[in-house]
N, C-alpha and C positions, 0 to 999 in steps of 0.2 A: 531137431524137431522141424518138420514142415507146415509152414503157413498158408492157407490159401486166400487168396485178394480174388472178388469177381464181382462184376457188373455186367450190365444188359449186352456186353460187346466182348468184351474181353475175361480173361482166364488169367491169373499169374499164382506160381509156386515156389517160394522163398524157403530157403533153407538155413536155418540157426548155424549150422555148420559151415561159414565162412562168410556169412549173411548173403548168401546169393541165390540171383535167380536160377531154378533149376528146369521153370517150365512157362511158358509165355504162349498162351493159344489165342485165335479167334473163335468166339464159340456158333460162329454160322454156320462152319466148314471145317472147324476142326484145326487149322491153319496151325502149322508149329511156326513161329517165330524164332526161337531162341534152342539153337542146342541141346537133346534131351538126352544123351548116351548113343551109343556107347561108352564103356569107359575105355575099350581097348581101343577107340580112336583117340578118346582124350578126355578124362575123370572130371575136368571141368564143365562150365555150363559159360556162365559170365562173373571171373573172380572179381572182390575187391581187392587191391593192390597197395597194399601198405606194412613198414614202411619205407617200401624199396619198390622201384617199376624196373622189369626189366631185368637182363643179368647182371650176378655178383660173379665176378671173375674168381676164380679157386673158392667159389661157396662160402669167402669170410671178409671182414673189412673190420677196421682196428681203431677205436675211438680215445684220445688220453691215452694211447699207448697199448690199451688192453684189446685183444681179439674179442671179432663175437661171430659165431657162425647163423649165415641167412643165405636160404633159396633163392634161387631165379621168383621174381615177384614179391617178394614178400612173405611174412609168414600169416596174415590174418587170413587169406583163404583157406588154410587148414586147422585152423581152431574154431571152437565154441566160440558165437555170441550169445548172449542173455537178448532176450526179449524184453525191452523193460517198458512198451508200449503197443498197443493195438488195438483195431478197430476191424467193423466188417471190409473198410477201404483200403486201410493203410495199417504199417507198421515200423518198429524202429528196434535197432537191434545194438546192442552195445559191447564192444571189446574191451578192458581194460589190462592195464599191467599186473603181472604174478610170477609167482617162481619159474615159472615155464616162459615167460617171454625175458625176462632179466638176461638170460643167458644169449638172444638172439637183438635186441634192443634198449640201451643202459635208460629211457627215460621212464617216468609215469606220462601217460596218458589214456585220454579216452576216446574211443573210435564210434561214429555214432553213423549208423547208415538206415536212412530212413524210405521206406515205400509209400507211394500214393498212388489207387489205380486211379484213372481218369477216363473219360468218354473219347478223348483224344490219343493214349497212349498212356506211359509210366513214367510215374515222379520219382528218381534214382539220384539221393544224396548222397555224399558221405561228409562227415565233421568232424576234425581231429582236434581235440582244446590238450592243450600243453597242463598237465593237472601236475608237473614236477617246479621245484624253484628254480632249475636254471632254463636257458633257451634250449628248444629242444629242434634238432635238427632230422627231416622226412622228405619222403617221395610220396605220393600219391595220383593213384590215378583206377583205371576199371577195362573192363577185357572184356568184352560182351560177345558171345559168339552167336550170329544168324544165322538159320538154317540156309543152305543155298546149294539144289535148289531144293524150294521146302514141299513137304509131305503133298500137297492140294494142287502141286505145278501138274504140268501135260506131262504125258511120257517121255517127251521126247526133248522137254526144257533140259537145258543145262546149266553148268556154273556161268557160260558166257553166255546168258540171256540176261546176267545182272551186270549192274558197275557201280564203286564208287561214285560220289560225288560230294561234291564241295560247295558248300550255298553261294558261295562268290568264283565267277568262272574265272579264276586269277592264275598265273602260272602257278607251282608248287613248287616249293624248295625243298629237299631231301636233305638229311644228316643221314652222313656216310657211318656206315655200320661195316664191320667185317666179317669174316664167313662165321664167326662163333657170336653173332648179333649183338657186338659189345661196337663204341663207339669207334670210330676210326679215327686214326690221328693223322696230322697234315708230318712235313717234314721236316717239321719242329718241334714234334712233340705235341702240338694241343689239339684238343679237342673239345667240344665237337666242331668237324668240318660238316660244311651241306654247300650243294652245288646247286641248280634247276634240275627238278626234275623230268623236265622233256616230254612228257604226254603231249600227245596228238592233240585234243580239245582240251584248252585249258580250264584246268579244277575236274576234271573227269578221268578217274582209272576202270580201263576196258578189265573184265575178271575173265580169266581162262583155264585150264587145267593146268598150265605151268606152276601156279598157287604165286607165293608173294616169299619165298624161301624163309630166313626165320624175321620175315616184315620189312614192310617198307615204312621209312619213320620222315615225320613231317613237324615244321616249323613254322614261321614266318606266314601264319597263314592268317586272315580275317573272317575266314567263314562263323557264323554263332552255330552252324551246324555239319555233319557230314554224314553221306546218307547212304543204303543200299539200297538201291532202285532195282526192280524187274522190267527189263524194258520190255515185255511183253504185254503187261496188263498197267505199266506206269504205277504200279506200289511202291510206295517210297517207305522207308524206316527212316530215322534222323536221329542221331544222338547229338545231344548237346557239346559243343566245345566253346563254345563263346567262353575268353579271356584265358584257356589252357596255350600254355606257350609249346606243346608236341601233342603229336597224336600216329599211331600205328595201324598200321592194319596189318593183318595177317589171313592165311587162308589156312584151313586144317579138312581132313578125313578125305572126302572124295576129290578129285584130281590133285590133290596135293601130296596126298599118301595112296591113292591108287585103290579106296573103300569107296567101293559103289554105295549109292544109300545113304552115306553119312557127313557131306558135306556142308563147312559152315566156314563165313566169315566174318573176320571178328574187323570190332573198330574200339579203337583203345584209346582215349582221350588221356594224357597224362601230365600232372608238375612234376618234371622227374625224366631222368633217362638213367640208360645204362650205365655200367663201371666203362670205364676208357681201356682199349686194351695193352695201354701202359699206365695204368692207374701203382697207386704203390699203395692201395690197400686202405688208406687213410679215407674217416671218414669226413673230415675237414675237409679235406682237396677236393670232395665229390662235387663233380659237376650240376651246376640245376636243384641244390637242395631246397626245401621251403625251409626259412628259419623263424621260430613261433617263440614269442615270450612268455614267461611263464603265466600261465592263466587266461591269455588268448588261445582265440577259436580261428579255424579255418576251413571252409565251405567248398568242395569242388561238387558241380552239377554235370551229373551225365545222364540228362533224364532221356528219356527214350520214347520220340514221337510218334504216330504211324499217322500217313494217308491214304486213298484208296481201297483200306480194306473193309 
């Protein structure tokens, strides 16, 4: 089922099916924001990501011994939420545990992902409360993909008229990832490794058609925000990262994949990374997990600012 949130400025289309945005406008101009399709460049819009970020190396990981098979990302982007609240503004969408997730994640819980339009931009929660009696062990995080460049540019804009940025202009540290976007290991074994990232203006990544291959993944950073700027008219987006320990970006459809028309880039705020690509499957060992007690809640914000528009 499709929601819609709108006020005097803005436009948004929430989808039950993964509880995600599917459609984000300015209603001046029409302005797409947010990734509308194709699906043949990419079926998503912006997932939530639980309770895994990132890839599962061989698509399984083994808890007490027992396997459980899980996707790259998680599996709550391709199921039903319930809608269990709403308003002309705002809404809140609920996942819970069933015979269909037991076989992909052994605990109870409940995944709570909440909307708020605002006159400034989008309130984007998610809340996982441990509703099982033992500790329950998750990744969490969100994958929001910008159009770039979007529908209301000049003809002649391109992907490198936007760039990252990073509210504190601080160098950036990088976790080293391998060609199959799984963690890199040092030559010891452990992981994660991260180096300086080396950008020319520190806290600012230049965007081009080379894309960001399968992401560039970041650490050790202090920004409360990171943003996709058009340096042509100074429009900024900002997603929330204040107190996430990673965050990713990624580029998808036009110069990345070579579809005129349909380019976007994502900014992934996450607690969580990927499988190590010498991981041994275990889901103990997993690097970066949240660990939640039974009948504790846990809050990540990745609300979604705008300026300029």
């Amino acid at each position: 089922m499709k929601i819609t949130l709108k006020n005097s400025k803005y436009e948004v289309v929430l989808n039950s099916l993964g509880a995600e945005i599917n459609s984000f406008r300015v209603l001046k101009n029409g302005t797409q924001l947010v990734f509308e399709g194709p699906t043949e460049v990419w079926k998503y819009h912006a997932p939530v990501l639980f309770p895994h970020v990132g890839r599962i190396k061989d698509g399984f990981y083994t808890y007490k011994g027992k396997k459980y098979n899980l996707v790259n990302n998680g599996m709550s982007r391709d199921m039903e939420h319930k809608i269990i609240a709403q308003d002309e503004k705002s809404v809140t969408f609920e996942l819970t545990e069933s015979e269909e997730t037991f076989p992909k994640f052994p605990w109870k819980f409940s995944l709570k992902t909440y909307y708020e339009l605002k006159d400034d931009g989008l309130i984007f929660t998610t809340t996982v409360t441990n509703t099982d009696s033992s500790e329950m062990l998750f990744s969490l995080g969100s994958h929001t993909a910008f159009c770039c460049p979007r529908n209301t540019d000049a003809a002649e804009t391109t992907n490198s008229d936007y760039q990252y940025e990073f509210e504190v202009k601080e160098p950036l540290t990088t976790v080293l990832l391998n060609s199959e976007a799984q963690l890199a290991t040092d030559e010891d074994g452990t992981a994660p490794c991260t180096k300086l990232y080396g950008e020319k203006d520190a806290g600012i990544i230049p965007i081009n058609e080379n894309g960001f291959g399968n992401g560039h993944f970041f650490t050790k950073f202090s920004s409360n925000w990171v943003g996709l700027r058009n340096k042509k008219d100074n429009s900024l987006i900002k997603v929330n990262c204040a107190n996430y320990p990673y965050l990713m970006v990624w580029q998808g459809g036009n110069g990345a994949e070579g579809i005129s028309g349909n380019g976007f880039n994502c900014i992934e705020p996450w607690y969580g990374t990927a499988d190590a690509e010498n991981t041994d499957h275990s889901w103990e060992n997993k690097p970066a997990l949240i660990s939640l007690e039974s009948g504790k809640s846990f809050t990540a914000d990745q609300s979604i600012m705008l300026e300029g528009f």
